[in-house]
N, C-alpha and C positions, 0 to 999 in steps of 0.2 A: 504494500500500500504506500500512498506517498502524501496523503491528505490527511491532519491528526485532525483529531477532533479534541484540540488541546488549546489550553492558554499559551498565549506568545510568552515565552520566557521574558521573565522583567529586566534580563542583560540585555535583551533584544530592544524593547522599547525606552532605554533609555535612551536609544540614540533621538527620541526626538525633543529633549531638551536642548540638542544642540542648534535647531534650527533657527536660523535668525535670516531677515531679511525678508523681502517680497514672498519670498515661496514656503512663509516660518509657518503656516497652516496645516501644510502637507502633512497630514495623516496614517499616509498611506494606508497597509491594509489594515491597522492595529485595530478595529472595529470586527476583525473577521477573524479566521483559523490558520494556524501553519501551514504551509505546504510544503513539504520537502521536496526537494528532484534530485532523484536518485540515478540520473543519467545524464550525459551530453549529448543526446540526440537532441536532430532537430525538430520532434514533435512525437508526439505518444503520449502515454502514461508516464508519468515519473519528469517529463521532461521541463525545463524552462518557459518553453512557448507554453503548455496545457497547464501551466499554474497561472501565465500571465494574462490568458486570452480567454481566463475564467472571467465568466461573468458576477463571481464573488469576489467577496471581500479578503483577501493572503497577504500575508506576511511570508515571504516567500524566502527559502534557507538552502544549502544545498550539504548534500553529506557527498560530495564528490570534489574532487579538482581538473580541470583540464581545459577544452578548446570544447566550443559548441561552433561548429561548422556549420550558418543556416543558409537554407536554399531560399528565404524572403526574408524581408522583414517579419518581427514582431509587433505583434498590432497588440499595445497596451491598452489595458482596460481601465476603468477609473478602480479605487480604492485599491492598490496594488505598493507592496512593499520591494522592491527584489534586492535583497541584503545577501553579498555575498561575502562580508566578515566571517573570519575564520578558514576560508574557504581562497584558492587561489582560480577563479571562473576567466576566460577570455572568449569574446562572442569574434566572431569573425564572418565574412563573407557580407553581411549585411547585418544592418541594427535594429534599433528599437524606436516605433512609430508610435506617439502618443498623440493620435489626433480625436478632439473632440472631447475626453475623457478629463479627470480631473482628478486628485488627491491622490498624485502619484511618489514615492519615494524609490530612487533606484542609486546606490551604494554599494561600491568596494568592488567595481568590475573596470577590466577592461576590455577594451571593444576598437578593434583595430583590421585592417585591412581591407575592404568593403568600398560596397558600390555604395553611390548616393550618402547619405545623413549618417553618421553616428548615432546618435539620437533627434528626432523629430517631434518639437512639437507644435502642432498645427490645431487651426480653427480657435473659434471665439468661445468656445466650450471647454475647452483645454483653460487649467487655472489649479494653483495651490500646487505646484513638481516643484521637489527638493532632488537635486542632483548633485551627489556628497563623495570628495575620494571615488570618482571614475576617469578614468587614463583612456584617453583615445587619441588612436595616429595614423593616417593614412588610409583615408576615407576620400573619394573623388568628388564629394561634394562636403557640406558643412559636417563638421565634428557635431556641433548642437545649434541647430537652429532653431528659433520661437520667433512665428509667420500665421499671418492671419489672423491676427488677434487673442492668440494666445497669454497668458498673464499670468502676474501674482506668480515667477518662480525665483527661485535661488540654486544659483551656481558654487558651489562652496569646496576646497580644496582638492581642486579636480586638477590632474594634465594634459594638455594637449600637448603634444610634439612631432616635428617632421608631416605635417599636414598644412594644407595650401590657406584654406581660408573656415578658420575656428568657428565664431561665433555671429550669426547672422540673426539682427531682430528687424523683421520686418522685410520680406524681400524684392516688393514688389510697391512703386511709388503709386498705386493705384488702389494700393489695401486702405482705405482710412481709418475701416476700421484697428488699425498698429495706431492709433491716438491712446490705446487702450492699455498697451505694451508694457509692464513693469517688470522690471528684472535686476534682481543682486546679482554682484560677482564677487568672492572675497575669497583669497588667499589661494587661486588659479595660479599656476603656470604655465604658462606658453613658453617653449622653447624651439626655435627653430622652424618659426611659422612664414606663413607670408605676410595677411592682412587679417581684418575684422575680429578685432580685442578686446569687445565688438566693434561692429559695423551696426548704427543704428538708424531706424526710420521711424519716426513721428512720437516715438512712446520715452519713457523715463530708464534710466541708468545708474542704478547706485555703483561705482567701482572700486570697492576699497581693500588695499593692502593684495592686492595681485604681483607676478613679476612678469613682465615681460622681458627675455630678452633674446636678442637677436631675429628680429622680422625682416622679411626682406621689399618690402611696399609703405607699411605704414602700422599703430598701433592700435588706436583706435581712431574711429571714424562719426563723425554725427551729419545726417539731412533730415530734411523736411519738420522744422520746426522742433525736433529732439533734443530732447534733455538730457545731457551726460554731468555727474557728481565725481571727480577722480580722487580721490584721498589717500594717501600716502602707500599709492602705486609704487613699484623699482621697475624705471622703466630703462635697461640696459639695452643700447644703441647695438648695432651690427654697420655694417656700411651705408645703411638706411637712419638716418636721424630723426624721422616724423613721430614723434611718439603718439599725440592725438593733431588730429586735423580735421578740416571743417570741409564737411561734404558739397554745400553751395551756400548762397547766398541769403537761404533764407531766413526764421527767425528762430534759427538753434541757439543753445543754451550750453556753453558748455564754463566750466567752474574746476580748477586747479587748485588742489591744496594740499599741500604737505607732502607733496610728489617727489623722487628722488629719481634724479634725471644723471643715470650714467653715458661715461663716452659720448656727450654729445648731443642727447637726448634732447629732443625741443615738443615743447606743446602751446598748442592755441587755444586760449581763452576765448568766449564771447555774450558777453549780459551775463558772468559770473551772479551777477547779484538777482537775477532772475531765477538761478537756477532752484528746482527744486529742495526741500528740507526733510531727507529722510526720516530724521528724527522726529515728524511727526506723523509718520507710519509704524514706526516700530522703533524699538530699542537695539545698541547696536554699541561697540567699542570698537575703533581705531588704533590699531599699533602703530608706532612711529616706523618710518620707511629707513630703517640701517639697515647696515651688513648683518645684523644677527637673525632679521627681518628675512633678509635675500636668505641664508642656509638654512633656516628655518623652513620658507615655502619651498625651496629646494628638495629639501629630504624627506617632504611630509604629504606633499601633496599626491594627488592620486590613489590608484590600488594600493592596498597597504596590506602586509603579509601579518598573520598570524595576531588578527584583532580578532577579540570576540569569539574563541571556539564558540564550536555547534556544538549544544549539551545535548548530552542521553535522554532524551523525552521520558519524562517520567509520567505514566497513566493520571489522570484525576481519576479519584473513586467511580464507580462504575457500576450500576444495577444492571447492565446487560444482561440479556436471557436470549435463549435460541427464539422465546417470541416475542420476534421483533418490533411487529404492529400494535402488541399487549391485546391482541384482541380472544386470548384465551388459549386458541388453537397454533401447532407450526407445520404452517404447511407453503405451498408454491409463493405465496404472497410474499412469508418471509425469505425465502432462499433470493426472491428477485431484490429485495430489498438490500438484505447484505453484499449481493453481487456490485446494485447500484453505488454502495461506500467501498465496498472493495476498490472499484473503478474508479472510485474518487469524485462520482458522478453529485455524489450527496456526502452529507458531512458524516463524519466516523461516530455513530452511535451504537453498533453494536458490533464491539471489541468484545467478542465471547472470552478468547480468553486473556483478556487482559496486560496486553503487549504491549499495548499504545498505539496501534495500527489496528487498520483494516486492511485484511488479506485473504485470500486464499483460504488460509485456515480458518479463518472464524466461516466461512462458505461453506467447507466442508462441512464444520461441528453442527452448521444449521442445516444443514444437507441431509446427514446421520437422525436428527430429530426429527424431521419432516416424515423420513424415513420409516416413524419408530424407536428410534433408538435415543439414546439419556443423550439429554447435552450437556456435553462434557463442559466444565467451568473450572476456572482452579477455586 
């Protein structure tokens, strides 16, 4: 089995006192049940995609390590955790589409080599994604883009590297609705990108304590009336000196403060004193932009090995019986029943014998009763 019918371990949900910023809502699936995937296939039972493209509520864990090779995208669904702490996960071939969906958490993966998006999130329904410690590189279109009026996320300790063009909000000068656009980025590193650090259109930008270094176009970018907040970025120069620059002429907003501009490093200001005041959206600290700043988002950000094992599922108590329905009798109704939690189809209520799973065996034992025979229980 690979669906508990269990409480999310409380080392599990603590991660989300760390969220802070635009996307500090993000829930993910902590409203719903664990799902473990117990493979790196690209779909089936046990796998990454059939927890994420559940249309329940998962906190989603993996008791495996290695490379999920997919042949599409994954189409995320709203209230969806995918925590691979403790776990070393890399998606490859293609990424994670979050369009439409909302109160999403996706942490501790990386996601590299692939056609199109890293991660995708699209539409005006899309709102409340925390996206925490994920490393993505070498992806032919955006690492993370947020298009269409997607909103309300947070970018947090995440790296990008050896990829063309990172982060894109808003792709299209025709979207208005990206007026909507709000997005943290905090303690990101880009290394060895090209452009969009982001690249913004029409919506709001908190950017603080990020490193940029070595771009080869520019850092970040603001059009169509866009609000960028930069605070105490490192933005380390390559042969390219633009750190932020200003898209066109129109009435963008951008606001430099407490930026630490290596090798050469230049940014442009404009109606700083326009610009947006996060602080009163949310609560939020600033580290000063030094050297202990730079080694700091250096060695931290991204996948991160050996956070948070995945503990031993330990059962909650459990009146399970072989009848399942309690409607007196065990017969066909129940065998179909436990097949449906075996399959993960339904949630794990009848753990006959008290594993912490539905499988096979508890199938069996209500097989055997239906049969006639005792159901066995420990």
């Amino acid at each position: 089995g690979n669906a508990f019918a269990l409480p999310i371990p409380q080392e599990r949900l603590a991660l989300l006192s760390e969220a802070v910023g635009f996307g500090r809502n993000a829930k993910g699936g902590s409203g719903g049940m664990l799902y473990e995937g117990t493979n790196l296939n690209d779909s089936g039972a046990g796998s990454l995609r059939a927890g994420v493209e559940s249309n329940e509520a998962r906190w989603i864990v993996f008791n495996v390590s290695g490379n999920i090779l997919l042949n599409s995208p994954i189409d995320v669904q709203s209230n969806k955790t995918i925590d691979g702490r403790g776990r070393s996960i890399t998606i490859t071939n293609y990424g994670l589409d979050v369009v439409n969906a909302s109160n999403v958490i996706i942490t501790n993966l990386k996601i590299q080599d692939g056609a199109v998006d890293g991660i995708r999130l699209f539409g005006a329904a899309t709102h409340d994604v925390w996206i925490h410690h994920v490393e993505i590189s070498n992806f032919s279109d955006g690492a993370i883009d947020v298009t269409v009026g997607a909103t309300d996320v947070t970018i947090s300790w995440s790296k990008v590297y050896n990829h063309g063009i990172p982060i894109l909000l808003g792709a299209d000068d025709a979207d208005t609705v990206d007026v909507n656009i709000r997005v943290t980025l905090h303690h990101n590193y880009f290394l060895n990108t090209g452009e969009r650090h982001p690249r913004l259109r029409r919506g709001k930008v908190h950017a603080y304590n990020n490193y940029l270094r070595n771009w080869t176009n520019y850092g970040m970018r603001v059009h169509l009336a866009g609000q960028l907040l930069s605070e105490g970025n490192i933005f380390e120069a390559g042969s390219n000196k633009d750190g932020i620059v200003l898209g066109d002429s129109g009435a963008n907003k951008i606001k430099s403060s407490g930026d630490l501009l290596l090798n050469g490093a230049q940014v442009t200001q404009i109606n700083p004193a326009g610009v947006f005041a996060p602080a009163s959206f949310y609560t939020y600290a600033v580290e000063p932009a030094t050297e202990e700043l730079r080694v700091k988002i250096a060695a931290s950000a991204g996948q991160q090995s050996g956070a948070t094992p995945t503990p031993t599922p330990t059962p909650a108590p459990t009146t399970a019986s072989c009848d399942v329905n309690k409607d007196g009798s065990i017969s066909v109704v129940d065998v179909q029943l436990v097949v449906n939690q075996a399959l993960g189809v339904a949630a794990c209520a009848a753990d006959i014998n008290k594993d912490g799973i539905c499988n096979v065996v508890d199938v069996q034992r209500v097989v055997n009763a239906a049969l006639g025979g005792a159901c066995v229980s420990p």
